[in-house]
N, C-alpha and C positions, 0 to 999 in steps of 0.2 A: 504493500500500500504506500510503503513510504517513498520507493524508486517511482511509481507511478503517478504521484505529486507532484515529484519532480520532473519528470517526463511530460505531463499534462501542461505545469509551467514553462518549460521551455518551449512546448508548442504553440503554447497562448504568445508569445515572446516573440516566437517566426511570424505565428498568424498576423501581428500587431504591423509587425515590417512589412508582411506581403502586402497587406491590405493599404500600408501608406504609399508602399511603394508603387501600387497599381493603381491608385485613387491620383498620384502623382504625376504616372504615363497619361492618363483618362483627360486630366487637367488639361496636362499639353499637348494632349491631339484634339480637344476643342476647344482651345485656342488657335492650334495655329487651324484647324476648320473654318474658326471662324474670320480669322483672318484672310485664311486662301480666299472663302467666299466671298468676302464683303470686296478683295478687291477683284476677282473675277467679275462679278456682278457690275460693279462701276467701271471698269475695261467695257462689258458689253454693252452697255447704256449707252458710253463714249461711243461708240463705235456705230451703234442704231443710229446715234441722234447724227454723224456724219453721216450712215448713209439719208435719213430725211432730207439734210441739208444740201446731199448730192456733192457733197469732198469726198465718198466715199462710197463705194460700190457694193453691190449684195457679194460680190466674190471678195474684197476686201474683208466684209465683214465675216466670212467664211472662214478666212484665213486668219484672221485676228483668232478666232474663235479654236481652228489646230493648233494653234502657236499655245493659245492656253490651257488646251486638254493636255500635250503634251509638258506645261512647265509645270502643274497642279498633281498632276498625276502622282509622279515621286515624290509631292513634297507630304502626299499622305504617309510613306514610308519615313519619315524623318525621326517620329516619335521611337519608333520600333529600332531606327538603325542608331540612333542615340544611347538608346538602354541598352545594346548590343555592345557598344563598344566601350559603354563604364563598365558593362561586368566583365568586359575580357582585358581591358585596362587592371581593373582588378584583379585580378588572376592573373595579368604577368606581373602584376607585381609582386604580389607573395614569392612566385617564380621565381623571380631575380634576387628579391629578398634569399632564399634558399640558397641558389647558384652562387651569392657572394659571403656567403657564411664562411668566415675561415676554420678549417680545425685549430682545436686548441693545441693541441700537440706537433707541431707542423714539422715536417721532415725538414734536413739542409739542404740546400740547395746540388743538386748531384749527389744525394746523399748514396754511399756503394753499400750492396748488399751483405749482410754480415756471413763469414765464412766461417762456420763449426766446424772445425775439426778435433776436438774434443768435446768442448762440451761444458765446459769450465766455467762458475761464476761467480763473481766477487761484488759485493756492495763496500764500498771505500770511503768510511766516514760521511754514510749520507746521511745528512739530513731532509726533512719534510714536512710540509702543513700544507691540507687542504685551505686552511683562511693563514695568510702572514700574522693574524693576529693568533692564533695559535697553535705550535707546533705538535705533531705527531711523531715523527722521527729524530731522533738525537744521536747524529755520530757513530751512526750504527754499521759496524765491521764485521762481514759473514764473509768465506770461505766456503765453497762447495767444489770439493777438487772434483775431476771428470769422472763419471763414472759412480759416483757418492753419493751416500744417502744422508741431507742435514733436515732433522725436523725441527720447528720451533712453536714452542706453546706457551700459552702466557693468557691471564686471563680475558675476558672481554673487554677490547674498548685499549689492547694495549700496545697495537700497532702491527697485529699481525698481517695479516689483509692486506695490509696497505703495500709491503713487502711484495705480495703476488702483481698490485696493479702499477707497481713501480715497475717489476721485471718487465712488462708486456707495455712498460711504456704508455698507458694511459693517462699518465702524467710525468711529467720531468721533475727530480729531483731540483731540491732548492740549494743544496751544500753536498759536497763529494761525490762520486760520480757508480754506476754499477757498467761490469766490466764483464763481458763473454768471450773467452778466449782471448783478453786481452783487448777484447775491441769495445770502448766507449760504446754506450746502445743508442747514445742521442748524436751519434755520428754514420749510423747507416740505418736506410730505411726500414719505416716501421713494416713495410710488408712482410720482406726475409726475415724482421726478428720475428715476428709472430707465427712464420711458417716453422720456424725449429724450435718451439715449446708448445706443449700440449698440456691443457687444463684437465680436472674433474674439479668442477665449481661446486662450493657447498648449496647454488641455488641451481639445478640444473635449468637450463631455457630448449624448450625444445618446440618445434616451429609445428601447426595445424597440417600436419601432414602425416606417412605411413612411418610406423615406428622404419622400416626399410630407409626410409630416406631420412631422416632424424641419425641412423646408425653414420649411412654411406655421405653424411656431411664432412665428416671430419676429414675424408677424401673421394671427393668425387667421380675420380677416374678409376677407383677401385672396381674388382672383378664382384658378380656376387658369394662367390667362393670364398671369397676374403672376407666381402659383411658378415658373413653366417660365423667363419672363423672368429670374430673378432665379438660376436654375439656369445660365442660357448666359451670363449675365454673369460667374459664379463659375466657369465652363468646367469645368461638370460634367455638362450635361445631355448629352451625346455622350456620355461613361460611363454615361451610366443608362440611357439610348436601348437600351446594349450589351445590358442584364440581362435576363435572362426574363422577370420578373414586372416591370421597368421602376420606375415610380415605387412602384409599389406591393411594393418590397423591400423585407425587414424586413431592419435591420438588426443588429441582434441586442444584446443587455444593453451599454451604453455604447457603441454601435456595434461592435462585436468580427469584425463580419461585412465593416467598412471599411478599406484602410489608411488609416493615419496622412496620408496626403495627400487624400486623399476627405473623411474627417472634418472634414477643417480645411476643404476647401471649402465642404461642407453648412456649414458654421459659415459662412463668408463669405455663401454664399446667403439665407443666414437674417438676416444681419444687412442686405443692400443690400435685404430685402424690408421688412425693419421701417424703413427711410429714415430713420433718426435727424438731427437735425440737427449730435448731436458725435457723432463715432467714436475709440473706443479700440482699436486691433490691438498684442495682448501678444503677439510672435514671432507674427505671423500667416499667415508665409511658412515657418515654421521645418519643419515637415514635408513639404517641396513640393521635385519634384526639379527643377533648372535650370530647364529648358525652360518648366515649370508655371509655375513662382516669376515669370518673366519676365513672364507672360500676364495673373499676377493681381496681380502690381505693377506692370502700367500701367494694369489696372482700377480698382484701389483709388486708386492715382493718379490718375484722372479723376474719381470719385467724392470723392477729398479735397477736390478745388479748389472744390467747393460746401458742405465742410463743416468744423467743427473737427475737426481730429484731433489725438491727440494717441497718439504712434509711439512701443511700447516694442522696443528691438530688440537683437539680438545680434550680426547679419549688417548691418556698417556698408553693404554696397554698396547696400544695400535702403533706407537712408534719407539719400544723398547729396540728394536733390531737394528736402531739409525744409528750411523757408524759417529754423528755427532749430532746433541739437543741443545739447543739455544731457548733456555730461556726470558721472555718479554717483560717488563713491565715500566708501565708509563713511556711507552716508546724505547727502552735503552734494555741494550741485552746486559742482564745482570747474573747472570750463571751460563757455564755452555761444560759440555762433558759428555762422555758417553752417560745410561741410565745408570750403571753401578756405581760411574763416580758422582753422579749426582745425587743419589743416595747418601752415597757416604758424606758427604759435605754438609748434612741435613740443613739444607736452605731451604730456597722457594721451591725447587722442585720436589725435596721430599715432602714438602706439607702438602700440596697439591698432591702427589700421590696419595698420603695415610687418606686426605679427603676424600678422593676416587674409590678406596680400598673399603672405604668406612661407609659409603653409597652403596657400593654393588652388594653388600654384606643387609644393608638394610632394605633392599630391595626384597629378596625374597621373604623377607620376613613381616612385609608390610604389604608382599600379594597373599602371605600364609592369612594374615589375621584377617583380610578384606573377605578372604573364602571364608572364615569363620563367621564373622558377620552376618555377612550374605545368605550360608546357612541358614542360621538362628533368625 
């Protein structure tokens, strides 16, 4: 009821403008009517009253009389080609409005393609802030040698994230610079750096289309042989096997038709099909139930060990394996170590873990009494 008030308002809102706007055109196609007429009308009087007077012939007056069928005629189309060419005045403008939008991120000029041959990435005391007036990033030093796996956890709000949309260059660092094989990323185009990293986003986006084509985005030219493989790697194609219409489900406006654990797989599938040489997973396990979670973190696991990755994550069990953890907070790495030694250090990472340990411990035990309940 409530969307349809608002919906009925906004229609009352158009109806208001159509109606001015047509009450508008009406005005001024009788005026200029009445103006066409009044001086046609005094042209032909003129005209009668010469031929009376005999300056002026019945075929004069004949003629007078084409001359102004034809100049009257068009000027009835005037109303109509007026309003034609404000709205399409209108519409190139928004047009060009569009066409002269710069990106905010803008490549250099000749900017060359970035060449991976390892794989290699370093953030070199950068700093960041989405507003100048308040910074996110502090001077922050990571290390991801080729080939390595570095995860970094920290709680919400502490600058993780922000780390994956630096890498992919969706904004330019404000102080120090991030480095892939040596090569500055705000010195060659953002195309090739985006084609040699592959995401699992903790929101998956996946487009009104066949989960099939949802998969074979992340590489287009791919075989089908390759989606379906890249499906049973991401232990989804048994789920689609299930569906009616099989690969060929629509999945509906942002997927709305999948849950939250399917999604996140197609996202997984889509990114081991595009074979990046780095991988960033932001909570990539984070909508996945146990059982899942297990299947696709010794997938992604086997796939790390040939690639860089670099692990944002929530659920520390999920990145005990990472050959280095960096822990965040308030923007600044303040612990890094493997998990044992960050254990042993008993800082921010070990409380963060007793916390995780002391969750999953009160979990079963707060579905045991909810069945008791529920019982009784």
């Amino acid at each position: 009821d409530y969307e349809a008030r608002r919906y009925d308002s906004t229609l009352a809102s158009w109806e208001t403008a159509a109606v001015r706007n047509q009450t508008s055109l009406s005005a001024f196609n009788i005026g200029q009517g009445a103006i066409v007429a009044g001086g046609v009308t005094a042209l032909m009087l003129m005209a009668s009253n010469g031929v009376v007077k005999g300056t002026m012939t019945v075929g004069d007056l004949v003629l007078v009389n084409a001359f102004l069928l034809q100049l009257y005629m068009p000027l009835h189309f005037l109303g109509f080609v007026y309003r034609e060419i404000r709205h399409s005045l209108a519409d190139m403008e928004r047009m060009f409005s569009l066409l002269e939008q710069a990106p905010e991120v803008p490549d250099k000029e000749g900017a060359p393609e970035l060449r991976v041959t390892r794989g290699s990435i370093k953030f070199e005391k950068v700093d960041f802030g989405y507003d100048p007036r308040r910074q996110i990033l502090h001077a922050v030093d990571i290390d991801i040698p080729a080939g390595k796996k570095v995860a970094v956890v920290g709680s919400s709000g502490a600058g993780k994230s922000t780390l994956s949309r630096l890498l992919f260059r969706f904004y330019d660092v404000s102080g120090g610079r991030i480095t892939i094989d040596g090569q500055d990323i705000r010195d060659v185009s953002q195309k090739s750096l985006r084609r040699s990293i592959g995401i699992v986003p903790q929101d998956t986006v996946l487009f009104n289309d066949t989960i099939y084509y949802n998969i074979a985005y992340g590489n287009p030219e791919a075989t089908r042989d390759e989606v379906l493989e890249a499906a049973r790697a991401a232990h989804i194609h048994t789920f689609i096997e299930t569906l009616p219409d099989k690969y060929d489900t629509l999945v509906g406006e942002r997927g709305l038709k999948l849950s939250g654990g399917e999604k996140q797989r197609v996202a997984i599938a889509r990114t081991l099909l595009k074979n990046p040489r780095i991988l960033v997973l932001d909570e990539a396990t984070s909508a996945l139930d146990s059982k899942t979670e297990k299947f696709i973190q010794a997938e992604l696991g086997e796939i790390a060990t040939h690639h860089t990755t670099l692990v944002i994550a929530h659920r520390l069990s999920t990145i005990m394996d990472a050959d280095q953890i960096l822990v965040m907070e308030h923007g600044r790495i303040v612990e890094r170590g493997t998990h044992e030694e960050l254990i042993a250090q008993r800082g921010v990472y070990d409380h963060l873990w007793t916390l995780q340990l002391q969750e999953e411990r009160e979990l079963p035990l707060k579905a045991v009494g909810d069945g008791l309940v529920s019982a009784n």
